[in-house]
C-alpha positions as CSV (number, residue, x, y, z in Angstrom):
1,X,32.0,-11.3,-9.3
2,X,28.1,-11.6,-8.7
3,X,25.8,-8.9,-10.2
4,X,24.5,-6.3,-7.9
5,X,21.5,-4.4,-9.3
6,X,19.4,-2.3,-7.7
7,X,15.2,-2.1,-8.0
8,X,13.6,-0.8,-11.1
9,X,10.7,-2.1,-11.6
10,X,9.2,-0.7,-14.4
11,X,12.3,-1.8,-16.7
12,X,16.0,-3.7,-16.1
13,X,17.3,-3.3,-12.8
14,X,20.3,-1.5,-12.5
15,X,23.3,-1.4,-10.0
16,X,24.0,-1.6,-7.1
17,X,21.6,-3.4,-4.7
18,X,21.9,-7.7,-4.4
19,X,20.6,-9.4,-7.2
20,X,18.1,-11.6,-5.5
21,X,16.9,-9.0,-3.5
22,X,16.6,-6.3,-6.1
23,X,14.5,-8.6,-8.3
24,X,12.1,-9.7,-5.4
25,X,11.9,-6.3,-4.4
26,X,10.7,-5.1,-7.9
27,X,8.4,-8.1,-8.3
28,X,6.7,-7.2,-5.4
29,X,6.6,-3.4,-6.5
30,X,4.7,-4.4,-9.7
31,X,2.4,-6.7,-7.8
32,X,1.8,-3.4,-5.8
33,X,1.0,-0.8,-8.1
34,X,-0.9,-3.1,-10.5
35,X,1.4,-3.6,-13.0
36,X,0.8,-7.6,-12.2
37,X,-2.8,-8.0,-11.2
38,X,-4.1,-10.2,-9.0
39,X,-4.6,-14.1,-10.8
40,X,-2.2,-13.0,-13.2
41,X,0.0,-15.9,-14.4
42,X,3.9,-15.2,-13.7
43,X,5.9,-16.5,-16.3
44,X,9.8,-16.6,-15.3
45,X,11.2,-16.1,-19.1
46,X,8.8,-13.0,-19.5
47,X,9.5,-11.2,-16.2
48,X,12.8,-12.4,-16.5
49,X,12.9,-10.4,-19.8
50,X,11.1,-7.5,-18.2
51,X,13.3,-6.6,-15.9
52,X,16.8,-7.9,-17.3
53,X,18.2,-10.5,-15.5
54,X,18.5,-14.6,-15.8
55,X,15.4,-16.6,-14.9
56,X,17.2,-18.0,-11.9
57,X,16.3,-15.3,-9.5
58,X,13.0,-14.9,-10.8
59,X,12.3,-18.3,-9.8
60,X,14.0,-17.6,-6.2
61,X,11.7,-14.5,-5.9
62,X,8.8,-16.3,-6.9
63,X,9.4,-19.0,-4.5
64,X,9.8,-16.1,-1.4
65,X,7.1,-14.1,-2.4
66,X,4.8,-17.0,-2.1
67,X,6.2,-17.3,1.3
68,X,5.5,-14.0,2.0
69,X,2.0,-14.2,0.6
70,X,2.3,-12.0,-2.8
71,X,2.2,-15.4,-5.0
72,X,0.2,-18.4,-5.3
73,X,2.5,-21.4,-6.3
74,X,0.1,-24.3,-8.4
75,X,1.8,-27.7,-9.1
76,X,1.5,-28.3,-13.0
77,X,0.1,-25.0,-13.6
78,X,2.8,-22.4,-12.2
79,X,3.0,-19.1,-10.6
80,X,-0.1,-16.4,-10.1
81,X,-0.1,-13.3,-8.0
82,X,-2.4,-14.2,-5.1
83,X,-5.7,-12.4,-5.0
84,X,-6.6,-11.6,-1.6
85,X,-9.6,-12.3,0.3
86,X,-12.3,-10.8,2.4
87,X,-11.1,-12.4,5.5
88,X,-7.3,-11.6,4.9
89,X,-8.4,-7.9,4.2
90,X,-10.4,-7.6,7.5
91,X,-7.6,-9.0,9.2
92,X,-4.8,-6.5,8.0
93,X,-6.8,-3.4,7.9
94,X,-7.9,-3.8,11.6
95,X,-4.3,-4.1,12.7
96,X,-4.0,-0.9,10.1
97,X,-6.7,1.3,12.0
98,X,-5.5,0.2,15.7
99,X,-2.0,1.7,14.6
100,X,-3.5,4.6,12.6
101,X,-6.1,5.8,15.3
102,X,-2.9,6.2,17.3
103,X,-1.0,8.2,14.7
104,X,-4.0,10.1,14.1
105,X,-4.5,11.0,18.4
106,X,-0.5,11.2,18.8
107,X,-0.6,14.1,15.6
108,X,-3.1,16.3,17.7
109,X,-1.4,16.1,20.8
110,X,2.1,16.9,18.8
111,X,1.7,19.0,15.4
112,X,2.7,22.4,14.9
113,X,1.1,24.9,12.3
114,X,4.2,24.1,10.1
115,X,3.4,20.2,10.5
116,X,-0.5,21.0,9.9
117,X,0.8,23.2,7.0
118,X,2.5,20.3,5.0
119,X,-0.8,17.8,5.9
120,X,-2.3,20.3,3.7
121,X,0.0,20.2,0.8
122,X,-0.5,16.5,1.2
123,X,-3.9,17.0,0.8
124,X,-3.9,18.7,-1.9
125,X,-1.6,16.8,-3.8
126,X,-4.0,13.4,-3.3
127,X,-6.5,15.5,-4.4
128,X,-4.7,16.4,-7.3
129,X,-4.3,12.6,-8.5
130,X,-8.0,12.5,-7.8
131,X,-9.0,15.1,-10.4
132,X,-6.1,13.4,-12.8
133,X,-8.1,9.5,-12.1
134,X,-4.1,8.5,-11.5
135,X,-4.7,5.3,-9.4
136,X,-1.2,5.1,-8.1
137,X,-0.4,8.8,-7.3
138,X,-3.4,8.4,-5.3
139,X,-2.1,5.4,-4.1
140,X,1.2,7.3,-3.1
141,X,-0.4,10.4,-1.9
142,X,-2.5,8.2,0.3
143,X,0.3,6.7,1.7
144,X,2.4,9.9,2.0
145,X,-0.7,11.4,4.3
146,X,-0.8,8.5,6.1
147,X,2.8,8.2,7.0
148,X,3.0,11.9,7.9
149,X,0.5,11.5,10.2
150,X,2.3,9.0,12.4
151,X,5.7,10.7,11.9
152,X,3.7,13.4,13.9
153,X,2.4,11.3,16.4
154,X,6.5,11.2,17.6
155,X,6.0,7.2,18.7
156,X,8.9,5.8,17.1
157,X,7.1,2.3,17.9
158,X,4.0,3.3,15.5
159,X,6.4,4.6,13.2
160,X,8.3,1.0,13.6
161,X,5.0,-1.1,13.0
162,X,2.9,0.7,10.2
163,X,5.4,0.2,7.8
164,X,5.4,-3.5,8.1
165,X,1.6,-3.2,6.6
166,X,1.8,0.0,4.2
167,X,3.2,-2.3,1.4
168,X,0.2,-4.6,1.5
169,X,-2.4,-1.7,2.3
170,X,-1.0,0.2,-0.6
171,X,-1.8,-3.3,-3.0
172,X,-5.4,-3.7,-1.2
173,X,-6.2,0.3,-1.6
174,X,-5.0,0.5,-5.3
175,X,-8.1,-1.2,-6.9
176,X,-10.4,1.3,-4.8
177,X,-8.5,4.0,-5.1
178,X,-10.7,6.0,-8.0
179,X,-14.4,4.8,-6.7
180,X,-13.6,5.2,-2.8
181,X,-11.5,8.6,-3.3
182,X,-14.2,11.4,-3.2
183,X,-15.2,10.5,0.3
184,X,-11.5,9.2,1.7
185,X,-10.3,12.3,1.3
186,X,-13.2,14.3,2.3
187,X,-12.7,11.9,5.7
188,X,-8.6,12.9,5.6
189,X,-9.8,16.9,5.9
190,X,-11.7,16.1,8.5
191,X,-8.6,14.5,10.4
192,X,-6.5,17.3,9.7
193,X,-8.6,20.0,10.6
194,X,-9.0,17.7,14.1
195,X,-5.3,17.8,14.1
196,X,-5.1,21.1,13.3
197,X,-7.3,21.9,16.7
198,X,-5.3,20.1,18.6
199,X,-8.5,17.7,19.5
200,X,-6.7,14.2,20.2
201,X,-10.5,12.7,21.0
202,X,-12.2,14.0,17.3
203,X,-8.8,13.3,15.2
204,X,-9.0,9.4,17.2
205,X,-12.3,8.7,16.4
206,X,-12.5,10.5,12.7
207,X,-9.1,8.2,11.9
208,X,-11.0,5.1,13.6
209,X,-14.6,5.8,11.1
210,X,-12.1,6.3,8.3
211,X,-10.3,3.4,8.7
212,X,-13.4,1.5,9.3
213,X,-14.7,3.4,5.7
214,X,-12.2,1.6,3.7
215,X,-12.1,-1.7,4.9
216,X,-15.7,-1.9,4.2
217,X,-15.7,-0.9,0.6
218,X,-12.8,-2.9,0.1
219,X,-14.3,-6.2,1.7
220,X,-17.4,-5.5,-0.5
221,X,-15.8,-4.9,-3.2
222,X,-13.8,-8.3,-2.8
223,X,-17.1,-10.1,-2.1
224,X,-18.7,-8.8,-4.9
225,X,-15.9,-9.7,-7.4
226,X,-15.9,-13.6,-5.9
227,X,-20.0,-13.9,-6.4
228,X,-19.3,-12.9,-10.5
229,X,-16.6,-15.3,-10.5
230,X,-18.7,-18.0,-9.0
């Protein structure tokens, strides 16, 4: 009978998820928080070490995530998480910020005082992580805010869409999590108090600047790390 562990990827997988799956899905979890940076060299007997299994589905998940664009496949040289680039960052954080100025006019039209109330503790616990430097709670807290916002905008085709780009917006926002935090979430209390006044116009355009913030230090940032490497 085949194996069937589940995700864990910050030590073996464990049961009961498919194998192949369980092991590309942690792969591409580690390539998310960091754990395996971008350039790094993938080698199948280490990760398959890492996270317990043989280094036949390692090399299957390798093989998909390069499909999928995590991993950069080099004949006679192997497997490297793919660093992305400033055009492929402009590219999925627009399509991030038409959704999310949607979520963000959708929230004021919708929220409650109870739904403005938990924005707050979501607030404060990114700006928590912030005080702690903790790259991936902000990371997560980010994304928490974020995803609590369109669950209030009640359009269960936003809610469909976004989350076909968090996983990729929570890789890209990892590295500029720290250095762009003091004024993201200064942006997010802005949003929410627009939220909070029920002012679909502000809370739009405050999520459209906001969105527009991050893609900019994140393109520069990219740019800036290419012109040392050149």
């Amino acid at each position: 009978m085949p194996e069937t562990p589940t995700v864990a990827a910050r030590g073996p997988i464990i049961r009961p998820a498919p194998l192949r799956q369980a092991v590309y899905d942690a792969l591409t979890e580690l390539i998310i928080n960091g754990s395996l940076k971008p350039g790094q060299h993938l080698v199948e007997a280490e990760l398959a070490e890492r996270l317990g299994v043989s280094r036949q589905p390692i090399r299957e998940a390798l093989q998909r995530l390069h499909t999928a664009g995590w991993v950069d496949l080099r004949p006679a040289q192997g497997a490297f998480v793919h660093s992305p680039t400033t055009e492929e960052c402009a590219q999925l954080l627009s399509v991030r910020a038409v959704l999310e100025t949607h979520s963000a006019r959708g929230a004021a039209q919708h929220a409650t005082p109870h739904d403005v109330a938990r924005l707050r503790e979501l607030q404060e616990t990114g700006l928590t992580a912030l005080a702690a430097g903790d790259a991936r709670a902000i990371v997560e807290a980010n994304a928490a805010l974020h995803a609590h916002i369109t669950h209030l905008s009640r359009n269960a085709v936003l809610a469909e869409l976004i989350p076909q780009v968090d996983r990729r917006v929570r890789w890209y926002y990892m590295p500029i999590a720290k250095p762009r935090g003091t004024d993201a979430w200064s942006e997010h209390a802005r949003i929410i108090e627009a939220i909070a006044d029920g002012d679909p116009d502000r809370a739009e355009e405050l999520m459209r600047r906001h969105t527009r913030n991050t893609t900019d230090f994140y393109c520069k940032q990219i740019a800036a790390v290419a012109g040392r490497e050149v």
